[in-house]
C-alpha positions in Angstrom: -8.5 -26.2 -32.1 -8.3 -24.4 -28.4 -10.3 -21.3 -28.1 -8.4 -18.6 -26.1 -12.1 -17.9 -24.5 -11.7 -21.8 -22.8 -10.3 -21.5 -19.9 -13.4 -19.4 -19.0 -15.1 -22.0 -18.2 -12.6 -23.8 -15.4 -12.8 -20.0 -13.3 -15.7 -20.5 -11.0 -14.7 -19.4 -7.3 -16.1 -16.3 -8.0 -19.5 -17.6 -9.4 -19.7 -19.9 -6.6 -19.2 -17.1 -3.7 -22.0 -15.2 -5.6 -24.2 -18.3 -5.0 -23.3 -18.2 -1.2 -23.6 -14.6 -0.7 -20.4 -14.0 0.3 -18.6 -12.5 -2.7 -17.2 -9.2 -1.9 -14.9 -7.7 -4.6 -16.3 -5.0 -7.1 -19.4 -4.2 -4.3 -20.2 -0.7 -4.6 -19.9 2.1 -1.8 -23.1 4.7 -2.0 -21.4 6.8 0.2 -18.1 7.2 2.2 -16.7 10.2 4.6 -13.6 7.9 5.0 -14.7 7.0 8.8 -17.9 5.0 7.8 -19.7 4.2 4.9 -22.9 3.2 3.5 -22.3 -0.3 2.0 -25.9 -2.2 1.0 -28.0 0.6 2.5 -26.2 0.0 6.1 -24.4 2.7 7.9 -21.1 0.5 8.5 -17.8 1.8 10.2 -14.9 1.6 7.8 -11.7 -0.4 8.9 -11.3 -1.1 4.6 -9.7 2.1 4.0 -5.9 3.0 3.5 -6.8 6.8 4.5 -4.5 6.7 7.0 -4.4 10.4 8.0 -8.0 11.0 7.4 -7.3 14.0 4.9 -9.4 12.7 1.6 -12.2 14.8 3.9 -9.8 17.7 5.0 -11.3 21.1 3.8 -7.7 22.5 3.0 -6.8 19.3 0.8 -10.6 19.8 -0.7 -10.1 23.6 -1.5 -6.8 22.8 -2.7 -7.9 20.0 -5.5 -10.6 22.9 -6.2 -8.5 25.9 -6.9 -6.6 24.2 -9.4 -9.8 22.3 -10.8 -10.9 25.7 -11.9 -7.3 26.7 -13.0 -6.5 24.0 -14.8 -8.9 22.3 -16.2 -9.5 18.5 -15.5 -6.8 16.7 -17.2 -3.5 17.8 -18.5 -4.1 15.7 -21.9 -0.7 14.9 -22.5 2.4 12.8 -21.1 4.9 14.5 -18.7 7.2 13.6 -21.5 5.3 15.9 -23.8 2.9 18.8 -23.2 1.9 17.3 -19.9 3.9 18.8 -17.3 3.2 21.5 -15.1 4.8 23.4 -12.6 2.8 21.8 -10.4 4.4 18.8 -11.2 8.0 20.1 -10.9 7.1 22.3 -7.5 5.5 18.6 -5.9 8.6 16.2 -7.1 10.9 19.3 -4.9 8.5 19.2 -2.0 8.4 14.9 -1.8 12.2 15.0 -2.3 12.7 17.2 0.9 10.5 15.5 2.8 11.5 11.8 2.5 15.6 13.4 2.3 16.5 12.2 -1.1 18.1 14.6 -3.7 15.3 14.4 -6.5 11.6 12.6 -7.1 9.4 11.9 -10.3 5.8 11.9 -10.0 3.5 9.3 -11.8 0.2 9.0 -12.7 -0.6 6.0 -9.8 1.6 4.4 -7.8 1.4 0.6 -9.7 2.6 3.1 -12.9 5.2 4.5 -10.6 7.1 0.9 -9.5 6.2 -1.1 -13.1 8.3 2.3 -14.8 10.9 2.7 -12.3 12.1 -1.2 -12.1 11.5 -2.0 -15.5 13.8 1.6 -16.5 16.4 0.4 -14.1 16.5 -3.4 -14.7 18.4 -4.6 -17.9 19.1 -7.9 -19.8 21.5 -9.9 -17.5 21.1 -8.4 -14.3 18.6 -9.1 -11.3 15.6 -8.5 -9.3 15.6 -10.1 -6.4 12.2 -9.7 -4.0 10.6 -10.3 -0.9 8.1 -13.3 -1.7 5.2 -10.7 0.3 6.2 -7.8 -2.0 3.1 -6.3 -3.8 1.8 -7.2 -6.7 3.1 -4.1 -8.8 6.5 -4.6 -7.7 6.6 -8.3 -9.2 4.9 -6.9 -12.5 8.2 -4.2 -12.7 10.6 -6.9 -12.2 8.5 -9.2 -15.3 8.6 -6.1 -17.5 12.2 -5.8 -17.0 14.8 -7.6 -19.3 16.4 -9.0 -15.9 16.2 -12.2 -13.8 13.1 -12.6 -11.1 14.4 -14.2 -7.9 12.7 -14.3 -4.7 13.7 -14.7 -0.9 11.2 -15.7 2.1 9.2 -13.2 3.5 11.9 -10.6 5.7 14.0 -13.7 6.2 17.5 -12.7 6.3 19.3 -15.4 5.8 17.0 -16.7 2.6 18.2 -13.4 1.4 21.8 -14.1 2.4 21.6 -17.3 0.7 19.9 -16.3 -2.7 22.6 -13.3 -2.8 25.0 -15.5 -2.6 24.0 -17.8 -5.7 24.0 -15.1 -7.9 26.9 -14.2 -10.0 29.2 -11.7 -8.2 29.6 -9.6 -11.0 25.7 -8.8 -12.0 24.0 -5.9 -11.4 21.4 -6.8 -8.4 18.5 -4.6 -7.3 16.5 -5.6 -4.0 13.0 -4.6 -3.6 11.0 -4.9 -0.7 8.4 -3.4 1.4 8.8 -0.8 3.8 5.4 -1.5 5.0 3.5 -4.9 4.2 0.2 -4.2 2.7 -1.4 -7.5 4.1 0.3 -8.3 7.4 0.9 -4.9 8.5 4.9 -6.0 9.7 7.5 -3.7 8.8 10.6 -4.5 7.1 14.0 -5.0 9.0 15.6 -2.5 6.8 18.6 -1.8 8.7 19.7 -5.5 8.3 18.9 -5.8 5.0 20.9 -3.0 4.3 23.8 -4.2 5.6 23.5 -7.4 3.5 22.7 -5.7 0.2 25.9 -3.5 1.2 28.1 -7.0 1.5 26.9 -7.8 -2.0 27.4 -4.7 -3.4 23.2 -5.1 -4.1 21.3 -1.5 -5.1 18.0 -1.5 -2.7 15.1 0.0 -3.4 12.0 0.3 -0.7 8.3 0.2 -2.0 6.9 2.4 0.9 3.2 3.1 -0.3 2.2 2.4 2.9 5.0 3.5 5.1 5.0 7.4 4.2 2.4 9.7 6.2 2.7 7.0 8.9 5.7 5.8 9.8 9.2 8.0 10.5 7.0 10.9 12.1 5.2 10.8 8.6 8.2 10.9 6.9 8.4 7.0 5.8 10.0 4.0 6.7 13.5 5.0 5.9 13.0 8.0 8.6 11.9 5.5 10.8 15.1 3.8 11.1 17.3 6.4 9.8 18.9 5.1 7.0 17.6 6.8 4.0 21.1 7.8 2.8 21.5 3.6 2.8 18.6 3.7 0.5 18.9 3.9 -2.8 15.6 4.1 -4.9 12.4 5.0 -2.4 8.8 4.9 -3.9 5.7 6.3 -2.7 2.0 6.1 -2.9 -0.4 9.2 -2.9 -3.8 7.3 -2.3 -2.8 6.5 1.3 -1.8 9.6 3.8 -1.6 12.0 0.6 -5.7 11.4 0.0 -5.2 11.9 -3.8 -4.2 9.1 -6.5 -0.7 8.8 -7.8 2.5 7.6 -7.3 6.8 8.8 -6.7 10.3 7.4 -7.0 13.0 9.4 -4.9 16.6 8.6 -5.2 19.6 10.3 -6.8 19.1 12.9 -9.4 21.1 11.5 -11.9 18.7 8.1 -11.3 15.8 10.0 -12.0 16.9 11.7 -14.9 17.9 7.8 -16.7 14.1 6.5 -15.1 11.8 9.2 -16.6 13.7 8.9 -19.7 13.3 5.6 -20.3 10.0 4.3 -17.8 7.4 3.4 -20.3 4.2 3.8 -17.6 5.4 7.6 -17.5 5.9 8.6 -20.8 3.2 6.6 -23.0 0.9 7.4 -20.0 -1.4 10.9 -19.5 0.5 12.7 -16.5 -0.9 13.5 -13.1 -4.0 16.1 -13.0 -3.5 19.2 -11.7 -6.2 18.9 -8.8 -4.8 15.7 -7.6 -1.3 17.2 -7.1 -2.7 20.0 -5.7 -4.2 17.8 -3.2 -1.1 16.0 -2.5 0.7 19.8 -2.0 -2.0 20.0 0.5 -1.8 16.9 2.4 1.9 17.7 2.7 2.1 20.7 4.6 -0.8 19.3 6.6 1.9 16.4 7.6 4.7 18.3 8.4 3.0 21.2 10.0 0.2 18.9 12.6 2.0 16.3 13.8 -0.9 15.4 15.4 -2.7 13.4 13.1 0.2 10.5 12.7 0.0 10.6 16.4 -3.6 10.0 16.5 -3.0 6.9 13.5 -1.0 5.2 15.9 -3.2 5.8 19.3 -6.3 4.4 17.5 -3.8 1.0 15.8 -2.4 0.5 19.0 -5.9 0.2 20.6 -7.7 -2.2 18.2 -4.5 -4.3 18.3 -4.8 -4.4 21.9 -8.6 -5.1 22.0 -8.3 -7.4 19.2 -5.7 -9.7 20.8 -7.7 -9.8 23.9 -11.0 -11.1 22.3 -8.6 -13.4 20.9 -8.4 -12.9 17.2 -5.0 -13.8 15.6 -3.1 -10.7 14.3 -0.4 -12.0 12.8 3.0 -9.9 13.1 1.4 -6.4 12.7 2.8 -3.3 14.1 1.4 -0.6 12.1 -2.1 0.8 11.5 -2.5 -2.7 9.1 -4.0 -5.3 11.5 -4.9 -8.2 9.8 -7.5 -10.8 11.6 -6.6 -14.3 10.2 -9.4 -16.6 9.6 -7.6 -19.3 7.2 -10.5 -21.4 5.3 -11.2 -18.6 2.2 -14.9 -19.8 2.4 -15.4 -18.9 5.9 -13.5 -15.8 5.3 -16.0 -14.5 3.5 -18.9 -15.5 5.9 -17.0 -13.5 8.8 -16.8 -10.5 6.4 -20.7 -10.6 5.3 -21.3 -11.1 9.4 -19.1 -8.6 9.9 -20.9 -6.0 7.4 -24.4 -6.9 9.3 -22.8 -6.2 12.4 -21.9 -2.8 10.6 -18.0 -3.1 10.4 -16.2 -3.0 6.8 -13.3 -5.4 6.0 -11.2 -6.6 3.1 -10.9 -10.2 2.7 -8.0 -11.4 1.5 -8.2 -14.6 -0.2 -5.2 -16.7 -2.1 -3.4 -16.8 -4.3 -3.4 -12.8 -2.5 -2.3 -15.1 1.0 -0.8 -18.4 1.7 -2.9 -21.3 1.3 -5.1 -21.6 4.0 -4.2 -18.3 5.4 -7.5 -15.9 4.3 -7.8 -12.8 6.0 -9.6 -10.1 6.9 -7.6 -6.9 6.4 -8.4 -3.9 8.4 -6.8 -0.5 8.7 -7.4 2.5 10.5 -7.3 6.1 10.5 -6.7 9.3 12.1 -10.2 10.0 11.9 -11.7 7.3 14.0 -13.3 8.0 16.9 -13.0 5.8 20.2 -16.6 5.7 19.3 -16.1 3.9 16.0 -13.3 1.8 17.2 -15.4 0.7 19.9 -18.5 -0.1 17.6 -16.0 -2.2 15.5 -15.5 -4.4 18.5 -18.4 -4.5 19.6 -19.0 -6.2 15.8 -16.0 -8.2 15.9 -17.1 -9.7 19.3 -20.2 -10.6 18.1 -19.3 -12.3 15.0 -16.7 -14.3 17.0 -19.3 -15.7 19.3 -21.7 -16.3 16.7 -19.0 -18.1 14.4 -16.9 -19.5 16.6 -14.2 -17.4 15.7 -12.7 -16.5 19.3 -12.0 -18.7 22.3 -15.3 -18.6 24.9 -13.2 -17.8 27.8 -12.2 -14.5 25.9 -15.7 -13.3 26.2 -16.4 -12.6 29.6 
């Protein structure tokens, strides 16, 4: 008789990067100002972060997480379909509606909660979810949940999307999903095309922008950025990126929130939102619209490392945005560039599959606001290292 405790034994990548050294997931921080870190009792400068605006470290975001911790207590011990909403709640969803130009928003508890309710509420028996293959892993887990039909299209490949449109009944409810920002190759969505073919099928689109807002659009998102929100039907956002808090939104229509929080199950069978943590996020707002300054600064320091990066001859894929990623391709050696990379004193995420393409590891970095030329220039000063030592970049690069 099979034992649902078998297939334990065929799982042994990770037990076999332990053995190398190079296993890197679950590794503890000791300590972090968002810049650098201390990782293994090593000062190390941190390109792993999504802190994108530097304001987890902000003393106004810090007092404001403070002020309500003493007002309200640590947790609101309820769902926001119960006892657990606040006015804090209500006075936030107003604030993030304004700002990314939608009508009404619904705060979750994390952002994962916020896309696995929303798709799964909207998505019914007999109708569609259709996907960018590169879309994150929370949106895929919505669509699952939902009583509809998973289809996927090639990553931001307009006519795959074209095509598996047109295969679908013409009389089914369709809803596209996709990334404003990609979390792993940095590239931003063509959004404007896309709209115009989910507007030819009569398609709903929604845009997972976890990474876009606070960066892109003067802050405002990825929809700003190419000025189609109106065109845009469901947007969703991430607070544990620019907003330095945890937590998640949906903006759309009100009428659309009012049938999602009513029926999302990751809202109302989950414990709402802390008070300090939407305080935070209050914080980090007017921070963003009122210094405009700091999203500049996000893309200076990008725009540099991209730069630097492509000269030393590291392969960056099609990133645009503060996501570079450095592609490596054998997952073994992945993970020796990052623990070289760590005792040069820089930070990365490998990515490994079935997170990338086979053969197509990678080291994630990001950057920040908060970095310092300084830092940046540490980093490659690391990165050029490890290439030489590793064989990573081409010799004639390292003049």
């Amino acid at each position: 008789m099979a034992d649902l405790f078998d297939k334990l034994g065929t799982f042994t990548l990770a037990q076999e990067a332990r053995e190398m050294g190079i296993y890197p997931y679950f590794r503890a921080l000791s300590d972090s100002e968002g810049t650098t870190a201390t990782f293994e009792g090593k000062d190390v400068v941190m390109l792993g972060s999504n802190n994108y605006l530097g304001l987890t470290t902000d003393p106004r975001v810090r007092q404001a997480a403070a002020e309500a911790l003493a007002r309200f207590g640590t947790s609101v011990t309820g769902s926001r379909f119960l006892n657990g909403t606040l006015e804090l709640h209500l006075e936030l969803e107003r604030r993030l509606a304004k700002f990314v130009g939608k009508e009404a928003a619904l705060v979750f508890s994390t952002g994962y909660q916020a896309n696995l309710g929303a798709i799964s509420a909207i998505v019914g028996k007999g109708e569609y979810a259709i996907l960018d293959k590169d879309a994150h892993a929370c949106i895929v887990d919505g669509a699952m949940l939902s009583r509809g039909e998973l289809k996927r299209f090639k990553h931001n490949d307009l006519d795959d999307l074209e095509r598996v449109l047109s295969n679908l009944p013409e009389d089914a409810a369709k809803l596209v999903i996709v990334d404003g920002v990609y979390s792993m190759g940095g590239d931003i969505a063509p959004l404007p095309e896309i709209v115009e073919i989910c507007k030819a099928h009569k398609t709903r689109l929604m845009v997972d922008d976890a990474h876009g807002v606070g960066v892109t659009g003067q802050g405002r998102g990825t929809l700003a950025h190419y000025n189609i929100t109106d065109d845009v039907d469901l947007m969703m956002g991430t607070f544990s990126k620019s907003f330095a808090s945890i937590g998640g939104f949906i903006a759309g229509d009100a009428d659309v929130m009012d049938y999602i929080q009513h029926h999302a199950r990751s809202l109302i069978f989950s414990a709402a939102l802390p008070a300090p943590n939407a305080a935070a996020v209050l914080a980090a707002l007017d921070i963003i619209e009122n210094e405009p300054e700091h999203v500049a600064r996000v893309w200076d320091n990008a725009d540099y490392m991209r730069m630097h990066l492509k000269e030393l001859g590291y392969d960056t894929a099609n990133s645009n945005t503060p996501i570079i990623p450095i592609i490596i391709g054998d997952k073994f050696k992945t993970g020796l560039t990052w623990r070289a990379l760590i005792e040069a004193g820089v930070y990365t995420n490998p990515v490994v599959p079935p997170a990338t393409p086979p053969n197509g590891s990678l080291l994630r970095t990001s950057y920040t606001a908060t970095h310092t030329r300084e830092h940046l220039d540490r980093a490659l000063a690391g990165f050029k290292k490890v290439g030489i030592d590793l064989d990573l970049i081409p010799a004639q690069n390292l003049a």
